[in-house]
C-alpha positions in Angstrom: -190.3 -121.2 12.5 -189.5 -118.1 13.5 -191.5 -115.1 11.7 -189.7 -113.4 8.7 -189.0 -109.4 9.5 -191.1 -106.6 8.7 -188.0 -104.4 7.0 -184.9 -105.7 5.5 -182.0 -104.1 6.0 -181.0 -101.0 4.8 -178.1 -101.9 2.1 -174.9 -100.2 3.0 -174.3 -96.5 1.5 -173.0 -96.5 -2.1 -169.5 -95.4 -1.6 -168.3 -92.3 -3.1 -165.1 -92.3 -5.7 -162.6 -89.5 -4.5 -163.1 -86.5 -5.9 -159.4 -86.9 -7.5 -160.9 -89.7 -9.7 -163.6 -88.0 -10.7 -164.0 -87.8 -14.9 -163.8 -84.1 -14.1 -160.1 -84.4 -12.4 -159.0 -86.8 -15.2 -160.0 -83.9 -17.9 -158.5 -81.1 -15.5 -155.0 -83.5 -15.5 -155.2 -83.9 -19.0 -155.8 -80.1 -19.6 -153.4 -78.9 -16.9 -150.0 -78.9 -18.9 -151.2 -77.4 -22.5 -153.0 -74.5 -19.6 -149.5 -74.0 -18.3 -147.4 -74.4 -21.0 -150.2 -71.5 -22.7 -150.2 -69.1 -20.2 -146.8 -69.3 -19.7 -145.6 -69.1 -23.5 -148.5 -67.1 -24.6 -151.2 -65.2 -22.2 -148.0 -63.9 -20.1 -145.6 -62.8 -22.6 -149.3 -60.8 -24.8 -149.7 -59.3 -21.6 -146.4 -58.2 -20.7 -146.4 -56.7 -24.1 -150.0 -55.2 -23.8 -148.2 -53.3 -21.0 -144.9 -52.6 -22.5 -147.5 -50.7 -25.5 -148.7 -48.2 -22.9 -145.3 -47.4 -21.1 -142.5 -45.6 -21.5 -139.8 -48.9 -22.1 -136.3 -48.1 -22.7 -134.3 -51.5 -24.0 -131.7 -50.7 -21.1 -133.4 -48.9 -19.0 -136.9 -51.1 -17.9 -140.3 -49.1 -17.6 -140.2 -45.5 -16.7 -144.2 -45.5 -16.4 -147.1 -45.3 -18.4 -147.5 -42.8 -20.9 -150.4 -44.7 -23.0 -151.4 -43.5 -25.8 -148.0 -41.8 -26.6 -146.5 -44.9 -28.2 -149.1 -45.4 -31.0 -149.1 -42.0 -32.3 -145.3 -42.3 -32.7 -146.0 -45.5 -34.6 -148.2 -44.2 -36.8 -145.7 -41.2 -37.2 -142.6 -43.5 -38.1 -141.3 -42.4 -41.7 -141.3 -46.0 -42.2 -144.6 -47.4 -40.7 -146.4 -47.0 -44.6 -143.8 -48.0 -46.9 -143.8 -51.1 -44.2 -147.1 -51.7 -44.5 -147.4 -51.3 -48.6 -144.4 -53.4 -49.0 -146.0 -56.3 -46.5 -149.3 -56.5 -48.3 -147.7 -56.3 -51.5 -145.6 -59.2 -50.6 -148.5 -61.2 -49.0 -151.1 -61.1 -52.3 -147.8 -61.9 -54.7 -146.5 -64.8 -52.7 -150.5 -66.2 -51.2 -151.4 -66.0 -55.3 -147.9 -68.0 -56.2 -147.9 -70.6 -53.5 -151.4 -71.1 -53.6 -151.3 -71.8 -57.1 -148.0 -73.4 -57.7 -148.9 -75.4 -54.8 -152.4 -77.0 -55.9 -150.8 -77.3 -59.6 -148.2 -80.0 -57.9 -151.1 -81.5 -55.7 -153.0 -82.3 -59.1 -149.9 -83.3 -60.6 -149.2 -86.5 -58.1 -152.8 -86.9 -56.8 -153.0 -89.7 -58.6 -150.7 -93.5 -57.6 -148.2 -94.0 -61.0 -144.7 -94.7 -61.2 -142.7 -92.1 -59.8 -145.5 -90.8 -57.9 -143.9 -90.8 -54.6 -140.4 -90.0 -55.5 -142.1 -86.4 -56.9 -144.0 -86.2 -53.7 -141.2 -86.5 -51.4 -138.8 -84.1 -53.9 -141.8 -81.6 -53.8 -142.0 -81.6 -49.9 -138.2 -81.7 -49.3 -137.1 -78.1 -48.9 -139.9 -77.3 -46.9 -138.1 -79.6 -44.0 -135.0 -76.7 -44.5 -135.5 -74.1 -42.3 -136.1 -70.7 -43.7 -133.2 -68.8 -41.8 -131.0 -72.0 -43.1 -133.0 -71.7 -46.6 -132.2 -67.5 -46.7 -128.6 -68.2 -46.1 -128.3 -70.9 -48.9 -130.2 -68.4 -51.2 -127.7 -65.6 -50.0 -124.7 -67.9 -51.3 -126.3 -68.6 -54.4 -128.0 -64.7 -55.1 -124.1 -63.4 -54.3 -122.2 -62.2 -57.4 -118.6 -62.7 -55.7 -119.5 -66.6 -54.8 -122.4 -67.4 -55.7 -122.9 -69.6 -59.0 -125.8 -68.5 -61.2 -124.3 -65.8 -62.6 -121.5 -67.0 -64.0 -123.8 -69.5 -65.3 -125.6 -67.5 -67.5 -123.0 -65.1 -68.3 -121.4 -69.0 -69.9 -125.0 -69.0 -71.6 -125.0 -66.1 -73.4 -127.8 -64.7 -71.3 -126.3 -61.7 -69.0 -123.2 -59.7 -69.4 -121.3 -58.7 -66.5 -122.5 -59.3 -62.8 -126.3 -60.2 -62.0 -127.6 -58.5 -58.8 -130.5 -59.9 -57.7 -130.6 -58.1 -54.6 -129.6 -54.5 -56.1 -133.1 -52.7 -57.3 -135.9 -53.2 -55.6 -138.0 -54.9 -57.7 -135.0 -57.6 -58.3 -135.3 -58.1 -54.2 -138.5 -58.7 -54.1 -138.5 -61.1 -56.9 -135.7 -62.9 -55.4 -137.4 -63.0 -52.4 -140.8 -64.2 -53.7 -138.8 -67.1 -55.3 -136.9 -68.1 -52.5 -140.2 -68.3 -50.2 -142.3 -70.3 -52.9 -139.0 -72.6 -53.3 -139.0 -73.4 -49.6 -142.9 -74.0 -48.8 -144.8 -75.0 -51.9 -144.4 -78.7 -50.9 -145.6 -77.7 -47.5 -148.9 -76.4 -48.8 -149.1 -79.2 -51.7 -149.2 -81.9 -49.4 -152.2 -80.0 -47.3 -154.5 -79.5 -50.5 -152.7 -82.9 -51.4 -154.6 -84.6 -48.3 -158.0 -82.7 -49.4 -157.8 -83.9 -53.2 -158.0 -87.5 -51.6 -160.4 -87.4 -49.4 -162.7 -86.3 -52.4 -164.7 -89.9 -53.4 -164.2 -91.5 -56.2 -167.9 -91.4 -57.5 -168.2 -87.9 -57.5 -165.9 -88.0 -60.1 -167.4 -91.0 -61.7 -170.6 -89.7 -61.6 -169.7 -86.1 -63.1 -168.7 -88.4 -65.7 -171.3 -90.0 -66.3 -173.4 -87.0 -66.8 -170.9 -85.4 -69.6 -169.1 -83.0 -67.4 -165.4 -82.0 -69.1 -162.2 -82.1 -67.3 -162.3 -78.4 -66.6 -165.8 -78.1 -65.6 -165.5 -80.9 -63.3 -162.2 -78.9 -61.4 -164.5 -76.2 -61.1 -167.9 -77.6 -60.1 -166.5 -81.0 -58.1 -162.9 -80.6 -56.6 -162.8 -76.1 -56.5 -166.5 -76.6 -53.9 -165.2 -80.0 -51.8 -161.5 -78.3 -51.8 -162.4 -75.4 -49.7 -162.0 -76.1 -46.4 -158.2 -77.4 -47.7 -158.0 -74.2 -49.5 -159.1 -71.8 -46.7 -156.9 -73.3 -44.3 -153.6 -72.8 -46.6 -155.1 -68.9 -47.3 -154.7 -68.4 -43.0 -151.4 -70.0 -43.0 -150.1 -68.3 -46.1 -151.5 -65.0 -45.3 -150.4 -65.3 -41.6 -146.4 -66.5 -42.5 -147.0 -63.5 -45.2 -147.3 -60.6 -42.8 -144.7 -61.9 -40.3 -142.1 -62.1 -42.9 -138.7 -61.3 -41.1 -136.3 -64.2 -41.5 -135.9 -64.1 -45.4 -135.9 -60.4 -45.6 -133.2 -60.2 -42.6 -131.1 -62.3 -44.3 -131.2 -61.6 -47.5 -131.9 -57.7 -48.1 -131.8 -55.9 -44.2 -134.4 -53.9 -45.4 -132.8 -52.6 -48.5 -131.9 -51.2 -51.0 -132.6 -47.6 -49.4 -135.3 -49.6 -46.9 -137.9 -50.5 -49.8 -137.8 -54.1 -48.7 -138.8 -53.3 -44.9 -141.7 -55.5 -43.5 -143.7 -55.0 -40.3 -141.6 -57.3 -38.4 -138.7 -55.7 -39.3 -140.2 -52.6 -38.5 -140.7 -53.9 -34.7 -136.8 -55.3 -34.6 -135.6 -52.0 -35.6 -137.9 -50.1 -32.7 -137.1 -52.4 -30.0 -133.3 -53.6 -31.1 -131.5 -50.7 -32.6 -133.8 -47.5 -31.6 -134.1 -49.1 -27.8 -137.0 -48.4 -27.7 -139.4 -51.4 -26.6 -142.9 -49.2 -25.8 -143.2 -48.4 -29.6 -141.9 -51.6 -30.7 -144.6 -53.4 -28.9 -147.6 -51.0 -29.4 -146.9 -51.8 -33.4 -146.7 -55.5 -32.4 -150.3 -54.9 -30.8 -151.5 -53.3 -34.2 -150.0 -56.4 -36.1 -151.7 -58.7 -33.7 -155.4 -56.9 -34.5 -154.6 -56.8 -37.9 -154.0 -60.8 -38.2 -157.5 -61.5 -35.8 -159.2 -59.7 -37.8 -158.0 -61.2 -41.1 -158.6 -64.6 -39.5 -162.1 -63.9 -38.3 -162.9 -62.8 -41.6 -161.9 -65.9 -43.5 -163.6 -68.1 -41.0 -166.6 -65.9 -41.4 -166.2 -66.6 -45.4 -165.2 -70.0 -44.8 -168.6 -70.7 -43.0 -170.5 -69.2 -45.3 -169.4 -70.3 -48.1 -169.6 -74.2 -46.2 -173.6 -72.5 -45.0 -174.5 -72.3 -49.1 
């Protein structure tokens, strides 16, 4: 018999996968379009503003050069820039209180499965599928004393005499404005606290019960505390669509009567659209854009704390 060797063989080197099927290349793939599609849509366009905000940019005439910090003093200087900025956070804390409130009032209304339940639900959430230019121009037809309908409705009630402006004073603009926007997205934010109510369990509520708690004590010491994170994310969206109000105020009101309906956004079409004038118009949009990070990070901030507690 022939002796058995000293050493085996060495085993054959473990083969290598190709670096383009790597876990790391799979998550680059994946990753690689939402990159693009963000710096294209988004990193590109801030910084091409960023830039626009320190140079002298004429709609029709393309940069003339930089002239930083020229553009934000003029800003600030526009007869318009405070009453824009009044009338925007006056509209954002009357239509955040209203749609936040109107909103988790229909959300406790069809929380629970009965009959009819999801016939309310979809009726709720339908005009928030409308879009809010198509919305402002429906409202404009009905708002309109030569076409529209509700005032010679209630002149037929008794209740007016004569034409109704709703769009005249304004206080009767903002009003009408306030109800259009609530009208259009307070199925939007029902069904988002709608989704939160549910995911509340059942025994909370059974055991609050249990220990004698009352209808009203158990909305605010069960469903206000497990609500919040619900609540906080309709606050960002609501305050956010709140301050870049254009569409409905465009449409129905161009900033009047005598510009006491001008928002912020409006405030940046007039600079860059009819003034020409797209240094200022995008140094304001920079001062709009700080503004809403700073809001944000503050409700996270108070979000997390509050969650911290």
């Amino acid at each position: 018999m022939s002796s058995l060797p000293h050493h085996r063989a060495a085993a054959p080197a473990a083969r290598r996968r190709p670096w383009w099927r790597s876990r790391a290349a799979r998550g680059a793939a994946y990753a690689t379009p939402t990159a693009v599609f963000v710096a294209v849509l988004f990193v590109l366009p801030l910084l091409l503003v960023g830039r626009m905000s320190a140079s002298e940019w004429p709609l029709l005439a393309g940069d003339r050069g930089l002239n930083l910090p020229e553009n934000y003093p003029d800003v600030v200087g526009n007869q318009l820039f405070w009453p824009a900025v009044r009338f925007t956070l006056l509209y954002t804390g009357i239509v955040t209180v209203a749609l936040l409130g109107l909103a988790l009032l229909l959300a406790l209304l069809v929380q629970e499965a009965r009959p009819g339940t999801g016939f309310l639900r979809t009726a709720y959430f339908l005009p928030s599928v409308l879009g809010l230019a198509s919305a402002s121009l429906l409202f404009w037809g009905l708002y309109s004393p030569a076409i529209g309908p509700i005032g010679p409705l209630l002149r037929r009630l008794g209740l007016v005499e004569g034409d109704v402006s709703f769009l005249g004073s304004p206080g009767a603009a903002l009003a009408s404005t306030v109800f259009l926007v609530v009208w259009k997205f307070a199925g939007f934010y029902m069904l988002i606290l709608l989704v939160g109510l549910q995911r509340i369990p059942v025994e909370v509520y059974e055991a609050a019960r249990i220990d004698g708690a009352r209808r009203g004590q158990i909305f605010r010491s069960v469903t206000l505390p497990l609500l919040r994170p619900s609540l906080a994310l309709t606050l960002i969206l609501c305050v956010t669509g709140s301050l870049l109000a254009f569409d409905q105020f465009f449409i129905l009101t161009k900033g009047g009567p005598d510009n006491s309906t001008v928002t912020v956004v409006q405030l940046i079409y007039r600079e860059a659209f009819q003034r020409l004038d797209l240094g200022t118009a995008a140094a304001l949009s920079m001062l709009l854009l700080v503004v809403l990070l700073v809001l944000n990070a503050l409700q996270f901030r108070g979000l997390r704390r509050a969650d911290e507690r």
